[in-house]
N, CA, C and O atoms as a CHARMM CRD file, in Angstrom:
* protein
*
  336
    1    1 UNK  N     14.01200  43.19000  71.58400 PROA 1      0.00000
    2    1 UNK  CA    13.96300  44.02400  72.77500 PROA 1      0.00000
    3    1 UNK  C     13.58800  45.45000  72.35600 PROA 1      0.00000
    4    1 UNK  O     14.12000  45.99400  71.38800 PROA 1      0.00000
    5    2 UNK  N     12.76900  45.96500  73.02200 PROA 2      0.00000
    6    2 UNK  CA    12.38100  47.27700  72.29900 PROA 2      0.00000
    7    2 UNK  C     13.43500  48.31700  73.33400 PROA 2      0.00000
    8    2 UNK  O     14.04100  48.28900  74.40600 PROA 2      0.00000
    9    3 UNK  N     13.16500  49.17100  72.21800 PROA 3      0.00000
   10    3 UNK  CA    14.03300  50.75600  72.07500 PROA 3      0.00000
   11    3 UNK  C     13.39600  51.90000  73.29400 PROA 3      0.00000
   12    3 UNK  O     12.20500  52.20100  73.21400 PROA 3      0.00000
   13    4 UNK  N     14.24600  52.48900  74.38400 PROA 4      0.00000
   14    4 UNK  CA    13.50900  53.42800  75.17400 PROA 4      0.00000
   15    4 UNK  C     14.46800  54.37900  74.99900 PROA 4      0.00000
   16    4 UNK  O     15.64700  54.12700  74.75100 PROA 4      0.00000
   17    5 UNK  N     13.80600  55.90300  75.17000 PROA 5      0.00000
   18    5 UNK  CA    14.49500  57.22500  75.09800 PROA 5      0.00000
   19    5 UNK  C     14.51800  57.45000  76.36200 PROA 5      0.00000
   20    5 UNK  O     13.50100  57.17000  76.99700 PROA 5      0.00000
   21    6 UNK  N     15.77300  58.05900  77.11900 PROA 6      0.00000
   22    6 UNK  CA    15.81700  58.63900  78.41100 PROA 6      0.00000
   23    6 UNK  C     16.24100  59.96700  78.13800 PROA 6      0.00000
   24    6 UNK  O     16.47100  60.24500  76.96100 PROA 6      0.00000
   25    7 UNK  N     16.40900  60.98400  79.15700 PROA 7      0.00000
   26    7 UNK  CA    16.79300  62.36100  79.17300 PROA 7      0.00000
   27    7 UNK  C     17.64000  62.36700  80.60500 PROA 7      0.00000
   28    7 UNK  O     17.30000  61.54100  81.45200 PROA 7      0.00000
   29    8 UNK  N     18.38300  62.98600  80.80200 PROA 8      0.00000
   30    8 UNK  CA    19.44800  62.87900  81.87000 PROA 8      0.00000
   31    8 UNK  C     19.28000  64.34700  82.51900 PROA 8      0.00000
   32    8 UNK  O     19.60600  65.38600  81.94400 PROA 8      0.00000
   33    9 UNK  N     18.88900  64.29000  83.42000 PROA 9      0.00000
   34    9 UNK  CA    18.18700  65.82400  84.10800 PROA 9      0.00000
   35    9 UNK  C     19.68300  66.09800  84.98700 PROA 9      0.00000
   36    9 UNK  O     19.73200  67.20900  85.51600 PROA 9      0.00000
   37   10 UNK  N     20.78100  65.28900  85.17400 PROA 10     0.00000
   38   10 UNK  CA    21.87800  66.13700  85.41300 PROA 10     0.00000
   39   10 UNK  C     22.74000  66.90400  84.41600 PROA 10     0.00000
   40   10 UNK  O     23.29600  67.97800  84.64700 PROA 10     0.00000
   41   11 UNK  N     22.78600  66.09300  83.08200 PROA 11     0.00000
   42   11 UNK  CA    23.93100  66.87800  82.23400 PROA 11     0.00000
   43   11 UNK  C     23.07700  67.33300  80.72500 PROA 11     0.00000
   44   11 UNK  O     23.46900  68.00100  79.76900 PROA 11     0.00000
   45   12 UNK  N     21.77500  66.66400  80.99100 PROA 12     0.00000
   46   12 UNK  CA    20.51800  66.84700  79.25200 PROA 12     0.00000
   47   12 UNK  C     21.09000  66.19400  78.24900 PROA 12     0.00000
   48   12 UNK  O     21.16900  66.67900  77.12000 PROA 12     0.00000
   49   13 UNK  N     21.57300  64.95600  78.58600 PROA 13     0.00000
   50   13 UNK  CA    22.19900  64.28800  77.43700 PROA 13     0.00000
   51   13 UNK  C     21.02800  63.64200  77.42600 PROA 13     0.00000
   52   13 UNK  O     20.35000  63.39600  78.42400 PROA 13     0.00000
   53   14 UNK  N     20.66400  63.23600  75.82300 PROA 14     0.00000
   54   14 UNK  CA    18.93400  62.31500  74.94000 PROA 14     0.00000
   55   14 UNK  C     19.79500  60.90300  74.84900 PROA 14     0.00000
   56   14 UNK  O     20.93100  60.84500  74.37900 PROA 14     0.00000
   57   15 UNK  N     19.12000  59.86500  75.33700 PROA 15     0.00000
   58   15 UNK  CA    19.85800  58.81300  74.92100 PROA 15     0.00000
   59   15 UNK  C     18.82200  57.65700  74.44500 PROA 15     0.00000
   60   15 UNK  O     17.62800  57.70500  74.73800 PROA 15     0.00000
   61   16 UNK  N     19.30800  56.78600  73.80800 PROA 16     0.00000
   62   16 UNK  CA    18.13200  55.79300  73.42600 PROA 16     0.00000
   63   16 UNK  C     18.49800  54.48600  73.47300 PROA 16     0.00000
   64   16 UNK  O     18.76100  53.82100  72.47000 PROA 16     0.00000
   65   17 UNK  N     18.53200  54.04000  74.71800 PROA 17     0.00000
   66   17 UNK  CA    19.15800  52.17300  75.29000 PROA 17     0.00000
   67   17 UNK  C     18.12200  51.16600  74.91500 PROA 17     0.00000
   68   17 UNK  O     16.92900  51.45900  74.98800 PROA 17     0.00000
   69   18 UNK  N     18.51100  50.04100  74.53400 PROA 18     0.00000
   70   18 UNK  CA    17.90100  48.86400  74.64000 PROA 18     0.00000
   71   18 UNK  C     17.62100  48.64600  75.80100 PROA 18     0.00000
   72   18 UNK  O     18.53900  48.83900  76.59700 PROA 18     0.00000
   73   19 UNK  N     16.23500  48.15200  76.38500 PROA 19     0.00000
   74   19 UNK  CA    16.09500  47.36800  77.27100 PROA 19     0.00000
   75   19 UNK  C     15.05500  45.90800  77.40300 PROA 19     0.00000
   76   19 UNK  O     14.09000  45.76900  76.65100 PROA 19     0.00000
   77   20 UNK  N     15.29600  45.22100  78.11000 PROA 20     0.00000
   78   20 UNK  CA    14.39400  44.07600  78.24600 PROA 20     0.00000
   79   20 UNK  C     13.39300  44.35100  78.92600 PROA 20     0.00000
   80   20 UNK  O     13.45200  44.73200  80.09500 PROA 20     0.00000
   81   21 UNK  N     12.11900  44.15300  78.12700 PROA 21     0.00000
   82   21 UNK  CA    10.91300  45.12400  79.31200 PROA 21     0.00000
   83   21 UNK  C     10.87200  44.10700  80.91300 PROA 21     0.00000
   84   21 UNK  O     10.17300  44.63600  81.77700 PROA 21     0.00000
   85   22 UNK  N     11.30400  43.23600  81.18200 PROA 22     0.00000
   86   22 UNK  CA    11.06100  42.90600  82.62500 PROA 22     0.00000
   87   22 UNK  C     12.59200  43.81700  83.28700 PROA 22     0.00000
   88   22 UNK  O     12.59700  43.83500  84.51800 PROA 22     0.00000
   89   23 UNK  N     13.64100  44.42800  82.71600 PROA 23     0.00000
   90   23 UNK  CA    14.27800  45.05600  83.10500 PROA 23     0.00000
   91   23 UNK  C     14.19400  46.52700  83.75700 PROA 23     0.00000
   92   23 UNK  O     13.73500  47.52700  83.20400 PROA 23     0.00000
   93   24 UNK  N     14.74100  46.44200  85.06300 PROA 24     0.00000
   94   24 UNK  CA    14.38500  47.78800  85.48500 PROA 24     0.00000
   95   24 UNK  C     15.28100  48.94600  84.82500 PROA 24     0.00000
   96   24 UNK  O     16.32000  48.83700  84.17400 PROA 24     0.00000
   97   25 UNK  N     14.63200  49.96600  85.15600 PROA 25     0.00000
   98   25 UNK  CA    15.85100  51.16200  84.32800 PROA 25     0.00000
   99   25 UNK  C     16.60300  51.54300  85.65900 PROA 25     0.00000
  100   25 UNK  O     16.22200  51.66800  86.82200 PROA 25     0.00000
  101   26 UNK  N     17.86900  51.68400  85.00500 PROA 26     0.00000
  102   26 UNK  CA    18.78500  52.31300  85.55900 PROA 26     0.00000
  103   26 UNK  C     18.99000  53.91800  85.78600 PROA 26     0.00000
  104   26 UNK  O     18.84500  54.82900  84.97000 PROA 26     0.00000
  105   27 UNK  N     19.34300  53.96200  87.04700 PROA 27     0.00000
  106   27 UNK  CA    19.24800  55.49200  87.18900 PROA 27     0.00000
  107   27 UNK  C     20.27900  56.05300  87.04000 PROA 27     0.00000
  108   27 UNK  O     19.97400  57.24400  86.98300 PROA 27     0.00000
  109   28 UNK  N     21.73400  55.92100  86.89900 PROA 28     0.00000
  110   28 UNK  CA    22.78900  56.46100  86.40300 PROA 28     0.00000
  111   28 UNK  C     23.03700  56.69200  84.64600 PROA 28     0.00000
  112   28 UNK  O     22.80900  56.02700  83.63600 PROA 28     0.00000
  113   29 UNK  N     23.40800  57.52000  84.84000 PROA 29     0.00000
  114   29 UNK  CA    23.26700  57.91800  82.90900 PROA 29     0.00000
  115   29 UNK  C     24.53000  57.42600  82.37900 PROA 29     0.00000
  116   29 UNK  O     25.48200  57.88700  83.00900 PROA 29     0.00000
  117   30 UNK  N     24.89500  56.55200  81.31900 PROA 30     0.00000
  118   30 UNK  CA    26.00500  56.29300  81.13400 PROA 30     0.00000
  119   30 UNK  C     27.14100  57.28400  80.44500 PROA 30     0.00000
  120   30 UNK  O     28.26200  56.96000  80.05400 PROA 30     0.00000
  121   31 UNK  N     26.65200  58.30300  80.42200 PROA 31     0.00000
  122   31 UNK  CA    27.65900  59.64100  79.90200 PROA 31     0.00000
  123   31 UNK  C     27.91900  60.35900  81.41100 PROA 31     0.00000
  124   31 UNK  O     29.09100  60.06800  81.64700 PROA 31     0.00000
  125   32 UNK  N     27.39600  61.17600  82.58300 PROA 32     0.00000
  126   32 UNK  CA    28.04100  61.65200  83.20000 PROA 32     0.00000
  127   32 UNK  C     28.03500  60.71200  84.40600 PROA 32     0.00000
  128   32 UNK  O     28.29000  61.29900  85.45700 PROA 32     0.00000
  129   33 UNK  N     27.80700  59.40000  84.51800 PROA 33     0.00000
  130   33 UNK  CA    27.48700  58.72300  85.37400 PROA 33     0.00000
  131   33 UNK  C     27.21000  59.24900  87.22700 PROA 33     0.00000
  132   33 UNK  O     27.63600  58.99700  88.35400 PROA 33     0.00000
  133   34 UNK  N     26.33100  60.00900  86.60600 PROA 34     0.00000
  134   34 UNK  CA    25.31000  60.27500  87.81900 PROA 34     0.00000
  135   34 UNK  C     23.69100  60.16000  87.63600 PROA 34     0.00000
  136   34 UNK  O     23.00900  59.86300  86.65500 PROA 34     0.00000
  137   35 UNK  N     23.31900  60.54900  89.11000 PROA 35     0.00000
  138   35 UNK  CA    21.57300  59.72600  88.90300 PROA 35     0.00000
  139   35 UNK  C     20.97400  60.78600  88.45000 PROA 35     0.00000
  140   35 UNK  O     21.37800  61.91900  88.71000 PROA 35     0.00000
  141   36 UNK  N     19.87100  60.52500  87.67000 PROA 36     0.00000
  142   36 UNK  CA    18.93100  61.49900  87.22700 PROA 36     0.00000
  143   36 UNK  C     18.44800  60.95300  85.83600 PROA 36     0.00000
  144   36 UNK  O     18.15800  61.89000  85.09300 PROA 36     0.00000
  145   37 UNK  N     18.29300  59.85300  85.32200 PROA 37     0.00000
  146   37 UNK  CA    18.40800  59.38700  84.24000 PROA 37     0.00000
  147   37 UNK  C     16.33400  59.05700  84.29000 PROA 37     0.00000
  148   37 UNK  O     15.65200  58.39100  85.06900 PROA 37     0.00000
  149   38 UNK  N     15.98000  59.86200  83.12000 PROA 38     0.00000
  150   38 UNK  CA    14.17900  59.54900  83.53700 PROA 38     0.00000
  151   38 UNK  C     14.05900  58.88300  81.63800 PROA 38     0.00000
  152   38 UNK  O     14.61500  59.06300  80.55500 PROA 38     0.00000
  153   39 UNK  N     12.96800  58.08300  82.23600 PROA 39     0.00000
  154   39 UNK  CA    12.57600  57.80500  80.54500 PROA 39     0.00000
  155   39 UNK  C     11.38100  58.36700  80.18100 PROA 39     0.00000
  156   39 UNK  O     10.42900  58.64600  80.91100 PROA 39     0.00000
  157   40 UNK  N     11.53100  58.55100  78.68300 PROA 40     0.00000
  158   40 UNK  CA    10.72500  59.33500  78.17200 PROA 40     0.00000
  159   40 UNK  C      9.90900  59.05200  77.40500 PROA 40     0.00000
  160   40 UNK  O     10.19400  58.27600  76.49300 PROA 40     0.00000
  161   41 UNK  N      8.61900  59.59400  77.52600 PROA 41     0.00000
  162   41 UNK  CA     7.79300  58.98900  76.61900 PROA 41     0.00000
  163   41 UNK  C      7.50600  59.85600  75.05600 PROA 41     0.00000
  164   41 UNK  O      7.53000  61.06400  74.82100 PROA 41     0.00000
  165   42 UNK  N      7.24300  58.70500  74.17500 PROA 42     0.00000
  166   42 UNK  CA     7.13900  59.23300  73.02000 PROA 42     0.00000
  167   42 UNK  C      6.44900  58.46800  71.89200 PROA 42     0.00000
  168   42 UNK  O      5.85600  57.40700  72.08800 PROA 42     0.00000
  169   43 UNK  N      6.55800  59.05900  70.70700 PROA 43     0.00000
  170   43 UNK  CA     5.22200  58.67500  69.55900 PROA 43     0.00000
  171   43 UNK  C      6.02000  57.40900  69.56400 PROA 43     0.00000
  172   43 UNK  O      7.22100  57.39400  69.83400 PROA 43     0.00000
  173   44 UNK  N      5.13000  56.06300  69.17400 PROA 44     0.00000
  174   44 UNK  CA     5.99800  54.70100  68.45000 PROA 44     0.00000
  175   44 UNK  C      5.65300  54.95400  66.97300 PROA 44     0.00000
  176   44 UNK  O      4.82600  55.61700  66.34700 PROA 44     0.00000
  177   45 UNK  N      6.48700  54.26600  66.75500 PROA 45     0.00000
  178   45 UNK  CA     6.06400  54.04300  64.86600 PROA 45     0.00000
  179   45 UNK  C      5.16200  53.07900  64.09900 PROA 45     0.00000
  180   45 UNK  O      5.17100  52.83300  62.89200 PROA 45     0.00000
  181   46 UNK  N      4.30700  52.54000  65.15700 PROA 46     0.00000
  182   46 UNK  CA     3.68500  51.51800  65.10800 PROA 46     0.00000
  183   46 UNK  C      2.54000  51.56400  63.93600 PROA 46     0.00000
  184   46 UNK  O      1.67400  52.21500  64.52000 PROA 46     0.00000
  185   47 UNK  N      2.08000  51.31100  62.81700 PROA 47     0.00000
  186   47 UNK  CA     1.03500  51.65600  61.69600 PROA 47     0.00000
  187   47 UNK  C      0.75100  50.59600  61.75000 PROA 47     0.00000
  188   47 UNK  O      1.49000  49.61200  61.76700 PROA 47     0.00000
  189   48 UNK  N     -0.97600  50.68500  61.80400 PROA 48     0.00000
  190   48 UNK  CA    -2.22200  49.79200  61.00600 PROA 48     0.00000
  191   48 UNK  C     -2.33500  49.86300  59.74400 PROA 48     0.00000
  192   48 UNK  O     -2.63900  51.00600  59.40200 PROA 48     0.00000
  193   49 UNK  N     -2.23800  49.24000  59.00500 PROA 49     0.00000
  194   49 UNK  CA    -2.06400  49.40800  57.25600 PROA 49     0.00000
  195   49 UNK  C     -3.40800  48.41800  56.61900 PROA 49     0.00000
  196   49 UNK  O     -3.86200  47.45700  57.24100 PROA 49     0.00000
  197   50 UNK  N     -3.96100  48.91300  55.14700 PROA 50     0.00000
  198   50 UNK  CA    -5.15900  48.06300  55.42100 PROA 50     0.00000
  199   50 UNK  C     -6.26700  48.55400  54.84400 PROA 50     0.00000
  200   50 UNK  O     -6.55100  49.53000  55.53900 PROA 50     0.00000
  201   51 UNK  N     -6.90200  48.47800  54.15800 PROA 51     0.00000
  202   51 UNK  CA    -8.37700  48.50400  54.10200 PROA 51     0.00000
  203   51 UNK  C     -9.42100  49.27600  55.94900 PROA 51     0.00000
  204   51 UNK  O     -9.48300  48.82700  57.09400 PROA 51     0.00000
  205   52 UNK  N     -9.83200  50.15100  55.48500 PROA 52     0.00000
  206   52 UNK  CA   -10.37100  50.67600  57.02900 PROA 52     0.00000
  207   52 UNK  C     -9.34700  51.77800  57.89800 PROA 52     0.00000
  208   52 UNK  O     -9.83100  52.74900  58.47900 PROA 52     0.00000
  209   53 UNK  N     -8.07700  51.52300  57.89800 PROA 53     0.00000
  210   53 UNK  CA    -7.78200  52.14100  58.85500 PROA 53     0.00000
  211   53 UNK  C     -6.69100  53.47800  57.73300 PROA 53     0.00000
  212   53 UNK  O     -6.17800  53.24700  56.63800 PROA 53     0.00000
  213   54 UNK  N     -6.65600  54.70500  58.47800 PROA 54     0.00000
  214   54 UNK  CA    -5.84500  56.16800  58.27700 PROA 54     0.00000
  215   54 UNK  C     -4.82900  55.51100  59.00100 PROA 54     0.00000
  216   54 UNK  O     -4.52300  54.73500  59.90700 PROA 54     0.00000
  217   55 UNK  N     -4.31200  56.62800  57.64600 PROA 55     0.00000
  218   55 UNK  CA    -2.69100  56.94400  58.38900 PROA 55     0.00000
  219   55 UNK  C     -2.47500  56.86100  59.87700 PROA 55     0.00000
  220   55 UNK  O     -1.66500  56.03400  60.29500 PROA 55     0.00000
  221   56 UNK  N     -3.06700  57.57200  60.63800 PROA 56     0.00000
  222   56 UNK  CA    -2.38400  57.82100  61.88500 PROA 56     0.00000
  223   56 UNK  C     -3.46900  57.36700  62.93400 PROA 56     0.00000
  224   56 UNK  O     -3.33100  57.40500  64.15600 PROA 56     0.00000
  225   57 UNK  N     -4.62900  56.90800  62.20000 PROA 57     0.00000
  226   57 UNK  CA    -5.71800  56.09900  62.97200 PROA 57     0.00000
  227   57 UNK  C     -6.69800  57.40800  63.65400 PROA 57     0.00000
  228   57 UNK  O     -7.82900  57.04200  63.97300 PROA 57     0.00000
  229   58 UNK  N     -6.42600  58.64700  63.86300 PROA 58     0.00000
  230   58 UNK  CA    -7.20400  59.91400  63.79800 PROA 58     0.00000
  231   58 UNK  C     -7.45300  61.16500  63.31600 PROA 58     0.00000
  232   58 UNK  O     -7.38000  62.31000  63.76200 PROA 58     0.00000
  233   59 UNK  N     -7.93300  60.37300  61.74000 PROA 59     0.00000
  234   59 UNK  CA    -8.23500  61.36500  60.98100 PROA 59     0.00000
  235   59 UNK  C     -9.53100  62.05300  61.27000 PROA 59     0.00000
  236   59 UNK  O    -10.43500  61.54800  61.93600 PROA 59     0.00000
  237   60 UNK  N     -9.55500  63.06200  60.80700 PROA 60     0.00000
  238   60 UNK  CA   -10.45100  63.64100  60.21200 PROA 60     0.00000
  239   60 UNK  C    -11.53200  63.35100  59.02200 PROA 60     0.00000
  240   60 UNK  O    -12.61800  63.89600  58.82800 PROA 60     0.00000
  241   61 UNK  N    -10.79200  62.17400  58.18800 PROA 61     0.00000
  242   61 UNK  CA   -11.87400  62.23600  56.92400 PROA 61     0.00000
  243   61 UNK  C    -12.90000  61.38100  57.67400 PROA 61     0.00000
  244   61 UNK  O    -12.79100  60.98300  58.83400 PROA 61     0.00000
  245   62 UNK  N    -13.96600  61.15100  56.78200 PROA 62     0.00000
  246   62 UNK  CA   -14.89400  60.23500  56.35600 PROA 62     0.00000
  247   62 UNK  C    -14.74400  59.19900  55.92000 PROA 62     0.00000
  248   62 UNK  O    -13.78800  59.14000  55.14700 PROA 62     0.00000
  249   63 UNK  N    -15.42800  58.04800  56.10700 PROA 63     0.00000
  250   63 UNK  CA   -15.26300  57.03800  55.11400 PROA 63     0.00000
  251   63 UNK  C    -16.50800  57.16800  53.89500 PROA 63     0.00000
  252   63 UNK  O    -17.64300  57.64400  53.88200 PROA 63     0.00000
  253   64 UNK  N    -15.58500  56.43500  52.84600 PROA 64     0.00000
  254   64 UNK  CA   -16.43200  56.99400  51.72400 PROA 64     0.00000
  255   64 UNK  C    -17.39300  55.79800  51.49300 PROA 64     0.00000
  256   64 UNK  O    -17.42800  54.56800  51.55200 PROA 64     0.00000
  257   65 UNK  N    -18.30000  57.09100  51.13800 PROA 65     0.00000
  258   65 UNK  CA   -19.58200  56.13500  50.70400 PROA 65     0.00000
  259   65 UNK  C    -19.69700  55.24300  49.49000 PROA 65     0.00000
  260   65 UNK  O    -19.42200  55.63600  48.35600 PROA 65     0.00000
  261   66 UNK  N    -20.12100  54.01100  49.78100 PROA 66     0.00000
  262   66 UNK  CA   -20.25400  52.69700  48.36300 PROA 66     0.00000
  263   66 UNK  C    -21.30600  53.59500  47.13500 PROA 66     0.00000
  264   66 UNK  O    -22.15200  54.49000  47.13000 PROA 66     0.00000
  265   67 UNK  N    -20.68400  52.78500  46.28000 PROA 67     0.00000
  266   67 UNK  CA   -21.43900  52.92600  44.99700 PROA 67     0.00000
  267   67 UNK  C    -22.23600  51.81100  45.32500 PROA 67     0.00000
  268   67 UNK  O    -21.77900  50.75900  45.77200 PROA 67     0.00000
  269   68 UNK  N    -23.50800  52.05300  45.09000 PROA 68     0.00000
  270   68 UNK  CA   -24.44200  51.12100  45.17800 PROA 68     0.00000
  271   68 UNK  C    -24.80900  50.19800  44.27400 PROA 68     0.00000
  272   68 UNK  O    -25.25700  49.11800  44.65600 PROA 68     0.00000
  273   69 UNK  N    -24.61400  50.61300  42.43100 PROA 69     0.00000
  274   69 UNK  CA   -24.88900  50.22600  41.07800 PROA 69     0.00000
  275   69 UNK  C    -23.02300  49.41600  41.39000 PROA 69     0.00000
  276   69 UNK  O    -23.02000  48.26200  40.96000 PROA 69     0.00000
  277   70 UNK  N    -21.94600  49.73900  41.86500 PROA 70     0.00000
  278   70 UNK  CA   -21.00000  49.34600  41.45800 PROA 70     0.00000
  279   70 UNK  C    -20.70000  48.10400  42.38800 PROA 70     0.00000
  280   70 UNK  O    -20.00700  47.16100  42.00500 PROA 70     0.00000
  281   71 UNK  N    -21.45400  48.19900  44.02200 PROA 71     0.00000
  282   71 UNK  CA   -21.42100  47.08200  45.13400 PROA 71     0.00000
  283   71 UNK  C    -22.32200  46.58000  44.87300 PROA 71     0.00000
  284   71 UNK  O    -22.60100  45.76700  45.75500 PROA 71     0.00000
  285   72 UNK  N    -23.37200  46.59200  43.69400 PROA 72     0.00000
  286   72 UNK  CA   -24.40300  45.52900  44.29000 PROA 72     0.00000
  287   72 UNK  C    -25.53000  45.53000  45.52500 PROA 72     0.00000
  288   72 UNK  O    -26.21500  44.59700  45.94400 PROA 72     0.00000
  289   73 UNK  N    -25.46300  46.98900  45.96900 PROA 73     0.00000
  290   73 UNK  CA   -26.13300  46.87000  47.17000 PROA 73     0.00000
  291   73 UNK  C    -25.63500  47.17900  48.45300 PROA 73     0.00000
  292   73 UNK  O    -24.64300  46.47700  48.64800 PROA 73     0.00000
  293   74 UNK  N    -25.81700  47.73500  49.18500 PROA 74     0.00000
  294   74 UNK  CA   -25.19600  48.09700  50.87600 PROA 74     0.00000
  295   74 UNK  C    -25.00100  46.25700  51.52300 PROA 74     0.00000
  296   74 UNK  O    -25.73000  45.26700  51.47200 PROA 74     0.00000
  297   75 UNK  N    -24.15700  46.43000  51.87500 PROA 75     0.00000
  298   75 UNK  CA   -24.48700  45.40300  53.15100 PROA 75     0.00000
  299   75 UNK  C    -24.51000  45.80300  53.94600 PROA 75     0.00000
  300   75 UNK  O    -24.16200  46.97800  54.06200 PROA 75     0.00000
  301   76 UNK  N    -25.13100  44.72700  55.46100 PROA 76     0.00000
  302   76 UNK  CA   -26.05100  45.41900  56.12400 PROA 76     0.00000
  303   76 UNK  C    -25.54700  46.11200  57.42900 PROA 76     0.00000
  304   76 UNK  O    -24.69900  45.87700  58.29000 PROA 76     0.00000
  305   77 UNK  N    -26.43900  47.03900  57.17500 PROA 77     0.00000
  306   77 UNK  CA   -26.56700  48.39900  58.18200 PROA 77     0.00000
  307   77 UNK  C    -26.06200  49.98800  57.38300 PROA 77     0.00000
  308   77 UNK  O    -25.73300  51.05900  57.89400 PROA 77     0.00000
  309   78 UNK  N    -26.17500  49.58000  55.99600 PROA 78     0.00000
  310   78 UNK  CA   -26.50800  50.44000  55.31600 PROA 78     0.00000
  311   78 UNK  C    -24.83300  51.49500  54.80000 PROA 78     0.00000
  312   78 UNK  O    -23.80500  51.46500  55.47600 PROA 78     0.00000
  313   79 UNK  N    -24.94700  52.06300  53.89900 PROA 79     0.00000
  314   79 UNK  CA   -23.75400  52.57800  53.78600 PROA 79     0.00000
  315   79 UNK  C    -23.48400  53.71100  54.45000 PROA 79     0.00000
  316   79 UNK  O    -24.20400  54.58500  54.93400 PROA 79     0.00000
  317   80 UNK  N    -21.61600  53.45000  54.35700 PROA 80     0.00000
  318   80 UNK  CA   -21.47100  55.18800  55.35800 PROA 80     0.00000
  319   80 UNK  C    -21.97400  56.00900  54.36900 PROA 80     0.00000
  320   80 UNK  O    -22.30900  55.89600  53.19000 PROA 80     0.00000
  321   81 UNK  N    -21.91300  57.04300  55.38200 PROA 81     0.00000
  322   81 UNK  CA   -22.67500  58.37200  54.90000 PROA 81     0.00000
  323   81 UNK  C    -23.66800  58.53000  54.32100 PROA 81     0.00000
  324   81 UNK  O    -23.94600  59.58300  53.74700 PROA 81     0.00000
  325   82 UNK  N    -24.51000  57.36700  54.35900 PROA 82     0.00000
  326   82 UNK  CA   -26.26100  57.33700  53.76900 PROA 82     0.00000
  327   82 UNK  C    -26.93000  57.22800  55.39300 PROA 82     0.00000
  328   82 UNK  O    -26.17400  56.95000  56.32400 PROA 82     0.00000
  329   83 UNK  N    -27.75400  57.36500  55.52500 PROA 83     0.00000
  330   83 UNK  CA   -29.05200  57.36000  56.78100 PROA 83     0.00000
  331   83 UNK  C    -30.16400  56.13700  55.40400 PROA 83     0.00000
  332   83 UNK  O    -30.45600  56.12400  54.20900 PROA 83     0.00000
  333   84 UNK  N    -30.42600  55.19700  56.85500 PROA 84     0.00000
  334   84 UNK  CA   -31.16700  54.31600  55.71500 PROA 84     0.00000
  335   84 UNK  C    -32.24900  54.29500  56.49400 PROA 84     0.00000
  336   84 UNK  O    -33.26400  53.70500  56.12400 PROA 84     0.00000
């Protein structure tokens, strides 16, 4: 069951409940039990790991260009950062 963060806009208590995603959220906060309970959105921790993909999937670098004597040759459509 994944992990959701709420914020409680009556008392600003951060809380972080389990829920079942076909579950609706509840609008009472279980600390001052009144309504105002919103969920919040935020980064997941989710990583592509791997050959091809950055850290955070929007980097900045480049991908680096093949050695050509060391690959044997581009395959095709030519290597990054060459214009063929």
């Amino acid at each position: 069951m994944p992990l959701y963060e709420y914020h409680c806009e009556q008392c600003s208590a951060d809380l972080e409940l389990i829920r079942k995603i076909s579950q609706a959220d509840d609008p009472l906060c279980p600390t001052c039990e009144k309504e105002g309970l919103v969920r919040q959105t935020s980064q997941s921790a989710f990583q592509l790991k791997g050959g091809g993909w950055y850290a955070d999937g929007y980097s900045d670098k480049k991908a680096p260009a093949c050695d050509t004597a060391k690959a044997g040759g581009c395959a095709k459509g030519g290597c990054a950062g060459q214009n063929s």
